[in-house]
C-alpha positions in Angstrom: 22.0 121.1 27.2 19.6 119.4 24.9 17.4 116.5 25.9 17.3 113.1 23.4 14.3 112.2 22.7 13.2 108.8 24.1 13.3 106.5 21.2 11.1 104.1 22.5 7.2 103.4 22.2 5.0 102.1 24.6 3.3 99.1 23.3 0.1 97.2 22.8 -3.2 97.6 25.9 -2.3 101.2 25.5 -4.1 101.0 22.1 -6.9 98.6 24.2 -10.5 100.3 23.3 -13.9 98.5 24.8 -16.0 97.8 22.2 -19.9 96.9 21.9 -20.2 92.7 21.2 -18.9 91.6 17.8 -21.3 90.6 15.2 -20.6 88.5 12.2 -16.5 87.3 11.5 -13.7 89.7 13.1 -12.8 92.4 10.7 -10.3 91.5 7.8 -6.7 91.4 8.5 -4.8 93.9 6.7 -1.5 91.5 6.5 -0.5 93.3 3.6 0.1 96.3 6.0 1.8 93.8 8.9 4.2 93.3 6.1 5.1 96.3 4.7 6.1 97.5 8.5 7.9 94.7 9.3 10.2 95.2 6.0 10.3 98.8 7.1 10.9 98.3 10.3 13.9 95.3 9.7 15.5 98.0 7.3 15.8 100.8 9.7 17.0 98.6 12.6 19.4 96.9 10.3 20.7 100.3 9.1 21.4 101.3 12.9 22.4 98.2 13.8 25.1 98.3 11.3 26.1 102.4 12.4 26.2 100.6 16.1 28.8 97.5 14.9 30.7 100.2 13.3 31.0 102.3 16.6 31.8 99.1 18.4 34.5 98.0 16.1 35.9 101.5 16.3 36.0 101.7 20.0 33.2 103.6 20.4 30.0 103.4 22.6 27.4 102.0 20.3 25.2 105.4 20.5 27.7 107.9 20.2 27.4 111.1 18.4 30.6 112.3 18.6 32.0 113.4 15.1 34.3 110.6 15.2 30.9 108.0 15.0 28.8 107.0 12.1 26.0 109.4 11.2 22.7 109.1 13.3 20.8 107.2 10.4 23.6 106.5 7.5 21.6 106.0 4.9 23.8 107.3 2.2 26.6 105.2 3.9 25.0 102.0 4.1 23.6 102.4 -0.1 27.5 102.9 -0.6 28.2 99.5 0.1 25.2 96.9 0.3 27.9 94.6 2.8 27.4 96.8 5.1 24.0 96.7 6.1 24.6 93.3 6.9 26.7 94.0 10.2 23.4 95.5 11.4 21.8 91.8 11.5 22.8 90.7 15.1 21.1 94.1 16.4 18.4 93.9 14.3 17.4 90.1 14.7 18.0 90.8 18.9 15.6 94.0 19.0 12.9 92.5 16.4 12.9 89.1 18.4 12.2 91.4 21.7 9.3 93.1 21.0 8.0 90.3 18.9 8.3 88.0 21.7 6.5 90.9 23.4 3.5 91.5 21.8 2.9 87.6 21.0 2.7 87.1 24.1 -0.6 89.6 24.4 -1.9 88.3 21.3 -1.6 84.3 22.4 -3.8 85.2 25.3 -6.0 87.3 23.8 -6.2 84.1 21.7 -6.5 82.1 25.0 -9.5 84.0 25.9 -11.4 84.6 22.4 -10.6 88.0 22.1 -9.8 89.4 18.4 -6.6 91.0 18.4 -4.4 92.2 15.4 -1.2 90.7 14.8 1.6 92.8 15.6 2.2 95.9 14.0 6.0 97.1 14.2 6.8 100.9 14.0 10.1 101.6 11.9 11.5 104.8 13.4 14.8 106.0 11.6 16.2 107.1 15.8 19.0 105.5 17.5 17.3 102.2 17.6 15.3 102.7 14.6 12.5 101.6 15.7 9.7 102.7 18.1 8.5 99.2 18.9 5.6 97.6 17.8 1.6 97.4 18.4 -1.4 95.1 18.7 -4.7 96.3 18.3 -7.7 94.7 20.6 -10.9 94.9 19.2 -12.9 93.1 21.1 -14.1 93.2 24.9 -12.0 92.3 27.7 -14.9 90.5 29.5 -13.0 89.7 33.1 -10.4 90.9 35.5 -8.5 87.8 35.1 -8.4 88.0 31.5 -7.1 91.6 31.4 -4.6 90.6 34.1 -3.6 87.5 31.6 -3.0 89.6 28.8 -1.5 92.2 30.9 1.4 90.4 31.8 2.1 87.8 29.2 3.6 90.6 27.1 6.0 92.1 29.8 7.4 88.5 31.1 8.1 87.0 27.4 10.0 89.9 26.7 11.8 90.2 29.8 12.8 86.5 29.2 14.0 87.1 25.7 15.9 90.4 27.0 17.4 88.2 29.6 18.3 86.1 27.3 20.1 88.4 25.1 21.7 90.1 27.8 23.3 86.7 29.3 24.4 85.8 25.9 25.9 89.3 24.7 27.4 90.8 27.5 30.4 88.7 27.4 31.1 89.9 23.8 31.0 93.2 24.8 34.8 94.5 25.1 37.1 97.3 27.6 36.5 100.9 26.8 39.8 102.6 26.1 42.2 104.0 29.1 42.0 107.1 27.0 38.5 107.7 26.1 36.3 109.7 27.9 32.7 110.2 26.9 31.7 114.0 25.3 28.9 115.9 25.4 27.5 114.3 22.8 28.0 110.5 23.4 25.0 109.3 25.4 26.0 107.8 28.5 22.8 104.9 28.9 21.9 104.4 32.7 22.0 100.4 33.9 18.7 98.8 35.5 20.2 96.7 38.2 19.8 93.6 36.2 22.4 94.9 34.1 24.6 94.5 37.3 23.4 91.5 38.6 24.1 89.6 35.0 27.5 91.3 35.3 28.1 89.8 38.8 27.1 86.7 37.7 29.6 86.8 35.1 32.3 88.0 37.4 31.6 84.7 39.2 31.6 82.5 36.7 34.1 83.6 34.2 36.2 85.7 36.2 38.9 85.9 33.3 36.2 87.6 30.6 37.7 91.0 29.8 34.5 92.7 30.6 34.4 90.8 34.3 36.0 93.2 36.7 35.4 96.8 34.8 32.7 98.9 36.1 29.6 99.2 33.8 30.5 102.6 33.1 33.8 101.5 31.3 32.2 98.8 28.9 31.5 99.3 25.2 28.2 97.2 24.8 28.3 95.2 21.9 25.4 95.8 19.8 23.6 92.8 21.0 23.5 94.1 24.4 22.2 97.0 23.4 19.2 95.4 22.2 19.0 93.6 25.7 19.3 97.0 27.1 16.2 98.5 24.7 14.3 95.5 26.0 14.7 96.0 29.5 13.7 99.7 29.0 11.1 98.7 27.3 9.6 97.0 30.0 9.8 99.2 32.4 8.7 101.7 30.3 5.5 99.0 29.6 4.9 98.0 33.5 4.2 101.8 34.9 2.1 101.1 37.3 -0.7 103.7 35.9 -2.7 104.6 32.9 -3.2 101.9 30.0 -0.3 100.5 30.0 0.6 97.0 31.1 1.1 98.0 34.2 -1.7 99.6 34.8 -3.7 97.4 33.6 -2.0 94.4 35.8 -3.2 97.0 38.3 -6.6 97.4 37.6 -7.4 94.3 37.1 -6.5 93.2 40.7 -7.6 96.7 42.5 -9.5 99.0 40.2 -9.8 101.6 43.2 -5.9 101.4 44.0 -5.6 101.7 40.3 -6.7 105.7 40.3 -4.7 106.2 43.3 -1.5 104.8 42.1 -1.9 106.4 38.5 -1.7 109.1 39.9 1.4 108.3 42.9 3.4 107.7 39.9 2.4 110.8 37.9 3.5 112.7 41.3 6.4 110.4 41.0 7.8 111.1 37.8 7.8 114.7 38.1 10.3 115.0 40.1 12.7 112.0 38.4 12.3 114.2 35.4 13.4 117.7 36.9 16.4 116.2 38.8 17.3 113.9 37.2 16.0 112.7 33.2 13.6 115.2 31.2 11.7 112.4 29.5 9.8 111.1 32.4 7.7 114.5 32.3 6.9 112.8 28.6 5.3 109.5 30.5 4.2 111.9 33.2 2.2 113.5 30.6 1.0 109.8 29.2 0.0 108.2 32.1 -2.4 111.4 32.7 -4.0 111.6 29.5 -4.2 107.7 29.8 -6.2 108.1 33.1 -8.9 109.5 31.4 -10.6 106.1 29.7 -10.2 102.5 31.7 -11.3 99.1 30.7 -14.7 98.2 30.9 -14.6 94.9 32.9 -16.7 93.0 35.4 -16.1 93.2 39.2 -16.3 89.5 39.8 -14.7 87.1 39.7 -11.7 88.6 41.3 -8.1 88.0 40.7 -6.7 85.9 43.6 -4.6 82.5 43.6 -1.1 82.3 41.8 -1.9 85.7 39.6 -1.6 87.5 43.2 2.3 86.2 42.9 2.6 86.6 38.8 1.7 90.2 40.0 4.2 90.3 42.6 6.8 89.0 40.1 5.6 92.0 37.6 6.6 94.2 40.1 10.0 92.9 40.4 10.4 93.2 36.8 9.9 96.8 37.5 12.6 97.0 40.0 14.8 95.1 38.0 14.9 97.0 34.6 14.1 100.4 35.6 16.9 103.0 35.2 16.4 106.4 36.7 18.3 108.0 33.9 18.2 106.2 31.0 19.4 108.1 28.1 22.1 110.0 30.7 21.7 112.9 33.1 19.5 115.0 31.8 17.3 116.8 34.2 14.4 119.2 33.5 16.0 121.7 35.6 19.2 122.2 33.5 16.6 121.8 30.0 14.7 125.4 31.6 18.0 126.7 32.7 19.3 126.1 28.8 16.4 127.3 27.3 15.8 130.3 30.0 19.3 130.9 28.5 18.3 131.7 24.8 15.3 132.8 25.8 17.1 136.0 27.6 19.5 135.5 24.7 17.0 136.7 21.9 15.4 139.3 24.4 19.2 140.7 24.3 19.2 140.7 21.1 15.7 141.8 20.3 16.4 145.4 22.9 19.2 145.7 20.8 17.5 145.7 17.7 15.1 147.3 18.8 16.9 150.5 20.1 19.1 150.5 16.8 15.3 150.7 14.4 14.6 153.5 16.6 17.3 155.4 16.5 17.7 155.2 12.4 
């Protein structure tokens, strides 16, 4: 069975580097390049955006790949008819607003603290989601632990609200699967974070007549706005591993830089085994978080982080909890991946004997 390819990025203190003091003004913004991604980047989420409403309007999960479903990145479709690129906009403008709110809220306090920081650089991607996030660039020390716990987690709490917000708003426009549908191979079955189900107990509660209310999560067609929601919240996990330079391992450093080695490398042990049994692409962050490991910000000891950041951390780790999914893109585990390609691999040896023997014998 193959494996999808995670089609999000991590984002922004990844791309962190400690540099000597600045001298003389910042470097020059390229906004000319800012610019031309953005445009890229609204184009290709508007074009899956659009291949998502017209799944949803079909009865279809938004990222199918069944033949009955759009094309992964319709293109040709879309130039067909200008209209309809325009039923990509809720997706688009939901997913966009995400990781914007995301990576503003990195840049604000790097602003805060009179660090030089890029604005955001957005990746187009033309993959389910058609994007692969977006990007700051720091180039300028982070000169304190609370600092680098500041800009840590001002990125992963905007965008969790925003993702909130979209999920509170959308899920109630999402709609019943059909009694007679039943996923195929090739539609991916997404895996919920548990906010997912607390938002839909919530609305159980309160509008107990929605027709989404009483299904199990498993038997809802997202609209495409939720699926945005859904992106975000993956995202954030994704973004608060505790390990690495990512936000969470920053977060992490910042309050413990000795636990910080030790955890890094509890989650790398972590990982591996989420991706054999149960999906292949955490051997992907596995592999990240290691090769992350290797530099680490250059910060003082003192002053420590202590006070309300000690809860703010506490509250990070709850957005971990709360918008990690174990499976993601579906159940894919490593161990059926070497199984399938074990499979071809004895496959062509078959083959290759065979051929072999009949050049031999002519």
């Amino acid at each position: 069975m193959s494996e999808p390819s995670s089609p999000i990025s991590t984002s922004t203190l990844e791309y962190y580097h400690a540099l000597p003091e600045p001298e003389g003004p910042p470097p020059r913004a390229r906004y000319w390049l800012h610019v031309l991604l953005l445009l890229a980047t609204c184009f290709t989420t508007l074009v899956t955006g659009a291949r998502m409403q017209y799944n949803f309007a079909h009865n279809l999960p938004a990222l199918s790949l069944s033949d009955d479903s759009a094309p992964l990145f319709p293109v040709g479709w879309i130039f067909s008819d200008a209209k309809l690129i325009l039923r990509g906009l809720p997706f688009a403008a939901a997913v966009m607003f995400f990781f914007l709110a995301h990576e503003m809220g990195h840049y604000f306090y790097c602003r805060r603290y009179g660090i030089y920081a890029t604005l955001p650089f957005f990746i187009p991607m033309p993959t389910l989601i058609g994007t692969m996030g977006a990007v700051i660039l720091i180039r300028s020390p982070i000169r304190s632990r609370k600092a680098l716990f500041d800009i840590g987690i001002a990125g992963p709490i905007a965008g969790f609200v925003v993702a909130l917000l979209l999920l509170v708003i959308s899920l109630g426009w999402s709609k019943p699967m059909m009694p007679t549908f039943h996923p195929g191979e090739m539609d991916l079955q997404i895996g919920y974070p548990l906010i997912f189900r607390w938002v839909h107990g919530w609305l159980a509660m309160v509008n107990s007549g929605s027709a989404v209310a009483n299904l199990p999560m498993n038997r809802i067609l997202l609209h495409p706005v939720a699926i945005a929601a859904w992106v975000g919240m993956f995202a954030t996990a994704l973004n608060l591993l505790p390990g690495g330079q990512l936000d969470g391992g920053h977060i992490l450093y910042s309050i413990s830089p000795r636990a910080h080695w030790f955890v890094s490398r509890l989650a790398i042990l972590i990982l591996l085994p989420m991706a054999y049994y149960l999906w292949t692409g955490w051997v992907v962050w596995a592999i990240l978080l290691q090769v992350s490991s290797l530099r680490r910000p250059v910060v003082a000891e003192f002053p420590r982080v202590t006070g309300a950041r000690a809860w703010l951390a506490l509250f990070a780790l709850f957005m971990l909890v709360c918008t990690l999914s174990l499976a993601p893109l579906g159940h894919h585990p490593l161990r059926e991946t070497i199984h399938d390609l074990w499979e071809v691999l004895r496959d062509f040896a078959t083959h290759f004997r065979g051929w072999m023997s009949h050049w031999h014998r002519h």
